[in-house]
C-alpha positions as CSV (number, residue, x, y, z in Angstrom):
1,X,-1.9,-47.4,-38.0
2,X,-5.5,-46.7,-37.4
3,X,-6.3,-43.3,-36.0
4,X,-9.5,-42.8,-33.5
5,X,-10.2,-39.0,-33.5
6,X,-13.6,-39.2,-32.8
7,X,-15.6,-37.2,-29.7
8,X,-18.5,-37.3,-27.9
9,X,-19.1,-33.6,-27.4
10,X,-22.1,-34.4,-24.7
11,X,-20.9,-37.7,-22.8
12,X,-24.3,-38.9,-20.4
13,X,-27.1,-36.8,-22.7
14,X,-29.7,-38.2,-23.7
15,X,-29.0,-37.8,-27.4
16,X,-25.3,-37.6,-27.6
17,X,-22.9,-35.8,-30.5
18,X,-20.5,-37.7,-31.8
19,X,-17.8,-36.2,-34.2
20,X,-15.9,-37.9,-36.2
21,X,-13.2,-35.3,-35.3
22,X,-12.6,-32.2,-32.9
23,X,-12.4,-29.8,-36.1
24,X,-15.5,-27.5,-36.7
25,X,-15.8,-24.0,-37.3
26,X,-16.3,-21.1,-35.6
27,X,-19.9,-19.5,-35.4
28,X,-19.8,-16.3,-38.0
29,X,-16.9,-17.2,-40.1
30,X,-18.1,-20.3,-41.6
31,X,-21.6,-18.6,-42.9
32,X,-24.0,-21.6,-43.3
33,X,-21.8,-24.1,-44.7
34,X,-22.9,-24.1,-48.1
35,X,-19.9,-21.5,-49.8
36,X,-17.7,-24.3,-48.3
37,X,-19.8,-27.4,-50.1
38,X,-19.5,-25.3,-53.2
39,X,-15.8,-25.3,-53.0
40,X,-14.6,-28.9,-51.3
41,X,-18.2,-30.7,-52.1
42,X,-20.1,-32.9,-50.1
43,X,-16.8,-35.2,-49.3
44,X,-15.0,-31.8,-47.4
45,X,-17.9,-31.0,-45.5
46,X,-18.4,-34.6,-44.2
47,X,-15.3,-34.5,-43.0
48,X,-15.3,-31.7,-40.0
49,X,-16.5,-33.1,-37.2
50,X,-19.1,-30.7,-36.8
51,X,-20.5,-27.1,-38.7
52,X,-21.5,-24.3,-36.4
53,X,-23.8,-21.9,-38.1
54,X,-23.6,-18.0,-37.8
55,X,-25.8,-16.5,-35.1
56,X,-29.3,-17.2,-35.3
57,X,-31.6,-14.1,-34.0
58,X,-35.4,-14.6,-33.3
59,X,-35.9,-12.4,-36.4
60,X,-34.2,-11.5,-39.1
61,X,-31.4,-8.7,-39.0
62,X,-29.4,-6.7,-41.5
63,X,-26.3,-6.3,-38.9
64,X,-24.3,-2.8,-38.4
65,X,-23.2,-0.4,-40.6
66,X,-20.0,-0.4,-42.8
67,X,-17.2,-1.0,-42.5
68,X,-17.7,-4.2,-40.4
69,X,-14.2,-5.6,-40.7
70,X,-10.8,-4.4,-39.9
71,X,-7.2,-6.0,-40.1
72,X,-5.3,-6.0,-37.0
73,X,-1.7,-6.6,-37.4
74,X,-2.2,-10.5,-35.5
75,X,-5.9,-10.8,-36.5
76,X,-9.2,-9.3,-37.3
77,X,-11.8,-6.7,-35.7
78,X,-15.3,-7.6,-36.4
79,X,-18.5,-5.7,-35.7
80,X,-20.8,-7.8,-37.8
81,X,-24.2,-7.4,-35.6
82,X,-25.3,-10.8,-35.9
83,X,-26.4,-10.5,-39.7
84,X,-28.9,-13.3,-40.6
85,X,-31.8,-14.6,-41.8
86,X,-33.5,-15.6,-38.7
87,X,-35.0,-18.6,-36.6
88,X,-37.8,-19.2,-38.8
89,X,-35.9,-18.9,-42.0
90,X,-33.0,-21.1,-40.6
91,X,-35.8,-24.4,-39.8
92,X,-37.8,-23.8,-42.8
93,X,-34.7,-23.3,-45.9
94,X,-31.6,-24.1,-44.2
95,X,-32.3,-27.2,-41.9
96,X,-33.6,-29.4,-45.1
97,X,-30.7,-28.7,-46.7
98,X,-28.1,-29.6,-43.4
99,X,-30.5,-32.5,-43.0
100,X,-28.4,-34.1,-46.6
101,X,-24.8,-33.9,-44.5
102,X,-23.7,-36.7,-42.5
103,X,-21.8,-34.1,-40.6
104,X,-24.0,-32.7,-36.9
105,X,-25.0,-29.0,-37.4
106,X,-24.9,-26.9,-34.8
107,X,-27.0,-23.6,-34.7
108,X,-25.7,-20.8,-32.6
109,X,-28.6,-18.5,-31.3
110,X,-28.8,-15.4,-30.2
111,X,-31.7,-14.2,-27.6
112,X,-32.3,-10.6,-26.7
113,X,-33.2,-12.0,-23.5
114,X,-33.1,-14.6,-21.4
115,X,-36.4,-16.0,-21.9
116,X,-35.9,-15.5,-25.7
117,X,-33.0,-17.8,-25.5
118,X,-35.5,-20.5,-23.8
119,X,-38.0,-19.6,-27.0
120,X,-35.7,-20.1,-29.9
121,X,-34.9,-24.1,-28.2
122,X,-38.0,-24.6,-28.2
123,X,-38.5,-24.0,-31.5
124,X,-35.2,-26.0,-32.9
125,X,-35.9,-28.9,-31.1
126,X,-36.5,-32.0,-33.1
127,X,-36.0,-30.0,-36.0
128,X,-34.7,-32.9,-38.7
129,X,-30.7,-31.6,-39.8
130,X,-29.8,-29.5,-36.2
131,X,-27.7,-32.1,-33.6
132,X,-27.1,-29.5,-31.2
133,X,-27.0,-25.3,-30.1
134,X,-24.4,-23.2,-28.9
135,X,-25.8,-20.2,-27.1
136,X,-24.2,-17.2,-28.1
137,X,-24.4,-15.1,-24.6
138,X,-20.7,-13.6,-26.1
139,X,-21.2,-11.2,-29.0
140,X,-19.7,-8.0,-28.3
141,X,-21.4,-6.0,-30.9
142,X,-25.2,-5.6,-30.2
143,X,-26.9,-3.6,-28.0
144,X,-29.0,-6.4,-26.1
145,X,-28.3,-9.7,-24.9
146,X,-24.5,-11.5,-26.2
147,X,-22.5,-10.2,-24.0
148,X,-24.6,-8.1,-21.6
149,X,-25.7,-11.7,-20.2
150,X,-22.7,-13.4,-20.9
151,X,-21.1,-10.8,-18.4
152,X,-23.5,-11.9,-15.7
153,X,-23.1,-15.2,-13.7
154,X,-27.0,-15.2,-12.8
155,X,-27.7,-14.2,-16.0
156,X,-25.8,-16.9,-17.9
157,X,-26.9,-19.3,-16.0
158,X,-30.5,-18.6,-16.2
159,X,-30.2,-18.2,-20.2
160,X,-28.3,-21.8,-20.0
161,X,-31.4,-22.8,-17.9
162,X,-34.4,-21.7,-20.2
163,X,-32.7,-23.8,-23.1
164,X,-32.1,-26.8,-21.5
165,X,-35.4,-26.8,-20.0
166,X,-37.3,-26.6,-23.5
167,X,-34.9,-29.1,-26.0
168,X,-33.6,-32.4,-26.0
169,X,-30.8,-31.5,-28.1
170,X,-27.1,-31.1,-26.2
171,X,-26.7,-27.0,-25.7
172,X,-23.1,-25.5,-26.0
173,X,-22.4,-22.4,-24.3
174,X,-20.0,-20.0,-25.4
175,X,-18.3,-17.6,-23.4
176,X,-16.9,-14.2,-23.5
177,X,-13.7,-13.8,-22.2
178,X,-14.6,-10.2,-21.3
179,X,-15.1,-10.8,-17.8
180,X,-12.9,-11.0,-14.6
181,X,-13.6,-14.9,-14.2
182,X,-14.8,-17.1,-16.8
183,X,-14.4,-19.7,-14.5
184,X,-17.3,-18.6,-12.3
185,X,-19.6,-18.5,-15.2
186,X,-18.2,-21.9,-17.0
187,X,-19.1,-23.7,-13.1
188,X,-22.8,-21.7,-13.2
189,X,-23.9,-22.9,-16.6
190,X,-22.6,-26.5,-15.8
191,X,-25.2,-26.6,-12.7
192,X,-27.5,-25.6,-15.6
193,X,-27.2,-28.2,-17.7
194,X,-25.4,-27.1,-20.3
195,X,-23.4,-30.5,-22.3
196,X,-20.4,-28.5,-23.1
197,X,-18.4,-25.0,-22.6
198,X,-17.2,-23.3,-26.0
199,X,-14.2,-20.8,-24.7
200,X,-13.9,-18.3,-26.0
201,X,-15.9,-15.3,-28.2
202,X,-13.6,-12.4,-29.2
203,X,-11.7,-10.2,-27.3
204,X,-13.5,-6.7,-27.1
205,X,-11.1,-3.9,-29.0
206,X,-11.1,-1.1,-31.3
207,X,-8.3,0.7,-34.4
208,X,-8.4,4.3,-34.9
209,X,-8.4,5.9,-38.1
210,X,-5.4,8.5,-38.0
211,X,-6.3,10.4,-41.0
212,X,-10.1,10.9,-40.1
213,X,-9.6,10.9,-36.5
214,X,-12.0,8.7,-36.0
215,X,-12.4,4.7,-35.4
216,X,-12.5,2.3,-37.9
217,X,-15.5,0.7,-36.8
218,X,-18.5,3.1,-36.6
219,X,-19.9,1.4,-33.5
220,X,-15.7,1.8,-31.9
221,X,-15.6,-1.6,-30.5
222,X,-15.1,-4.5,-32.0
223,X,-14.2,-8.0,-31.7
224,X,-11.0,-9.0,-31.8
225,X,-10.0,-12.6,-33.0
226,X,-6.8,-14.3,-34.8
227,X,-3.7,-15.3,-33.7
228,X,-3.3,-12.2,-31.1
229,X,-6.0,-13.5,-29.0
230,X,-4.5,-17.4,-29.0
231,X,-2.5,-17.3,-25.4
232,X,-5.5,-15.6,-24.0
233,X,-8.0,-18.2,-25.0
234,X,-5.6,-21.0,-24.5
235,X,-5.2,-20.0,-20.7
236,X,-9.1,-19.6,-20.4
237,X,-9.3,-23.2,-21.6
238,X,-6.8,-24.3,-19.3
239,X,-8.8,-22.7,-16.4
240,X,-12.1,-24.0,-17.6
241,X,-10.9,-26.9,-17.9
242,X,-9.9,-27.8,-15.0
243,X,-13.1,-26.9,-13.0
244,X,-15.7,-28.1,-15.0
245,X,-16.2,-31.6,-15.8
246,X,-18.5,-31.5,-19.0
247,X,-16.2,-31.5,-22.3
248,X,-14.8,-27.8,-23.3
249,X,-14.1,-26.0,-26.8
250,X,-11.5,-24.5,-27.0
251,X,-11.4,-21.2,-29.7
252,X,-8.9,-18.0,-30.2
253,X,-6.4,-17.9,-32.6
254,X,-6.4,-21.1,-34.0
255,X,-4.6,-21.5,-37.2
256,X,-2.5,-24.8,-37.4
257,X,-2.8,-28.7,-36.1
258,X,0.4,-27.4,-33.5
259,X,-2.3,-24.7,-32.0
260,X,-5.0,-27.1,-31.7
261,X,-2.5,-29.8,-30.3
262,X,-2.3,-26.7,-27.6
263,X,-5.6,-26.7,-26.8
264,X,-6.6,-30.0,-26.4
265,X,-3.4,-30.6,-24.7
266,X,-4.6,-27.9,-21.9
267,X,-7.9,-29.6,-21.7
268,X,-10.2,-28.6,-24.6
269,X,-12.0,-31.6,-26.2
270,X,-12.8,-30.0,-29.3
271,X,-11.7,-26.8,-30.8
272,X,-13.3,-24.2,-33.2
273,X,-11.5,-21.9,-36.1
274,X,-12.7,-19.1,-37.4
275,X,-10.2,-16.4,-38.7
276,X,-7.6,-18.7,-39.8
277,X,-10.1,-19.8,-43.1
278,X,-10.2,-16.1,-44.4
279,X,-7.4,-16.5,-45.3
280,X,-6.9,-20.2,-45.8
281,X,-9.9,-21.4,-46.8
282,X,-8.3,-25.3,-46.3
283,X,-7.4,-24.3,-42.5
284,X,-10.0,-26.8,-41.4
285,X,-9.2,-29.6,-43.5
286,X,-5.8,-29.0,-43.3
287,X,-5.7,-28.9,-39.1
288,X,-7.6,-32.2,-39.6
289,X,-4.8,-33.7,-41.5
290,X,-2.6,-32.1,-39.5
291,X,-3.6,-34.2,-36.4
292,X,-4.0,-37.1,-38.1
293,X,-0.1,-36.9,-39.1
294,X,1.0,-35.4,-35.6
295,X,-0.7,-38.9,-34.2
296,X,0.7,-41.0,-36.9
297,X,4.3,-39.7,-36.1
298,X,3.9,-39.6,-32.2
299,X,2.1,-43.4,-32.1
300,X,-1.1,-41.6,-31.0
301,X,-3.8,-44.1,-32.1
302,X,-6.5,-42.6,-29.9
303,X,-6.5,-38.0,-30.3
304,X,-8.9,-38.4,-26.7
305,X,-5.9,-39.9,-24.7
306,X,-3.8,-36.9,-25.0
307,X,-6.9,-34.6,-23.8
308,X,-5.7,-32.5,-20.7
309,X,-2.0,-34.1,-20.9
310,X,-0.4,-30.7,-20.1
311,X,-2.3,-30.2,-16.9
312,X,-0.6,-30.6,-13.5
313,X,-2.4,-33.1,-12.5
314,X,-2.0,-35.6,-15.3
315,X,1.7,-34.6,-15.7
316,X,4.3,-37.7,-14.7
């Protein structure tokens, strides 16, 4: 039986982004893409539907101080600081080499400000080897911009704003689910323009050393991803989905085919996975195979029809 898994991730624009499948990676865990070509070649990478690169800042930055990582008993803290080479560095050395993949790229940028955000689309536009940007107005651990504008309606919706006004390509936007209403802030950057909602970032959170007395993480906070966050991020999905009518991403907690089989069954028409591959470095390919079994099995010849199938409203 022939399976259809594809989706189009920006249904109506102007340049589209079709994936093969609803499997890509999260932004930050999946680096640039090229440890993973190393280890499953070419053939793995071409099939994810899509690669989302780590956090793109307008210039380059070295990230926060050690230790950046800590276990969590259901996940991970992270306070990574948005380590990376920068814009320039990222259309100059990495886009060439994305440019060889039949598989869309996705940069994930970072702004300080809003009008930075506006800047950094202008400058990835046309760029041969990027199909698309996520705007990260989520990260928990800078000091400026991520989440301090992803925490503001007006805010997100004027960041949303500047890059649609200066790209063609489709722009993502990812959410925190800090806030009291994601909803509200999914609806404002839908009136922006925005092709897609990725929901969500991590979870803000923190571990405490009881030996030094002290948190783990030298900046406290820290985001929390993994399996703990999965029913949170599964209900903002559910919410978002059913008030906004561009397609939604669903990311948290991720780990097997059945947990993305939740998501797009509350409404997601993609999802992301990030933590799962530290420890499974196959999670990706094996959630791919994973659906194409669970369709096989269940006479599903089309992953789209069962999109939203748990929601009230499409419920017999």
């Amino acid at each position: 039986m022939e399976i259809d898994l594809s989706v189009d991730l920006a249904p109506g624009h102007k340049r589209g982004l079709l994936l093969r499948n609803p499997v890509m990676p999260a932004s930050g865990t999946f680096s640039w893409g090229f440890e993973f070509e190393e280890h499953f070649g070419r053939e793995g990478i071409e099939r994810l539907g899509a690669v989302v690169s780590k956090g793109v800042t307008m210039e380059p930055r070295a990230g926060n101080r050690q230790p950046r990582v800590a276990e969590t008993p259901a996940g991970m803290l992270n306070s990574i600081g948005l380590q990376n080479v920068g814009i320039r560095a990222c259309i100059e050395e990495l886009a060439p080499q994305w440019a060889r993949w039949d598989t869309p790229v996705i940069v994930n940028i970072a702004g300080d400000t809003v009008d930075e955000f506006g800047e950094m689309a202008r400058m990835l536009d046309g760029v041969p080897g990027i199909a698309g940007i996520e705007l990260n107005i989520s990260c928990p651990n800078v000091d400026t911009g991520g989440m301090e504008i992803g925490q503001s309606v007006e805010a997100s919706a004027r960041a949303t704003r500047a890059a649609v006004r200066n790209t063609d390509l489709p722009v993502i936007v990812k959410l925190t689910p800090n806030v009291t209403d994601p909803v509200e802030l999914a609806l404002a950057c839908e009136a922006e323009g925005a092709a897609a909602i990725c929901a969500v970032n991590t979870v803000l959170g923190m571990a405490i050393d009881i030996e030094r007395r002290r948190p783990v993480l030298p900046r406290a906070r820290g985001g929390l991803s993994g399996p703990a966050i999965k029913p949170i991020a599964l209900r903002i999905v559910y919410d978002v989905a059913g008030a906004v009518r561009i397609p939604v991403i669903g990311c948290g907690g991720i780990t097997t085919a059945r947990d993305a089989l939740e998501f797009l069954m509350a409404g997601a028409s993609a999802v992301q996975v990030g933590t799962a591959t530290f420890a499974n470095p196959r999670a990706l390919l094996d959630i791919i195979d994973g659906l194409e079994a669970w369709c096989a099995a269940n006479g599903v010849t089309r992953l789209g029809d069962i999109v939203g199938c748990a929601r009230p409203a499409t419920v017999a």
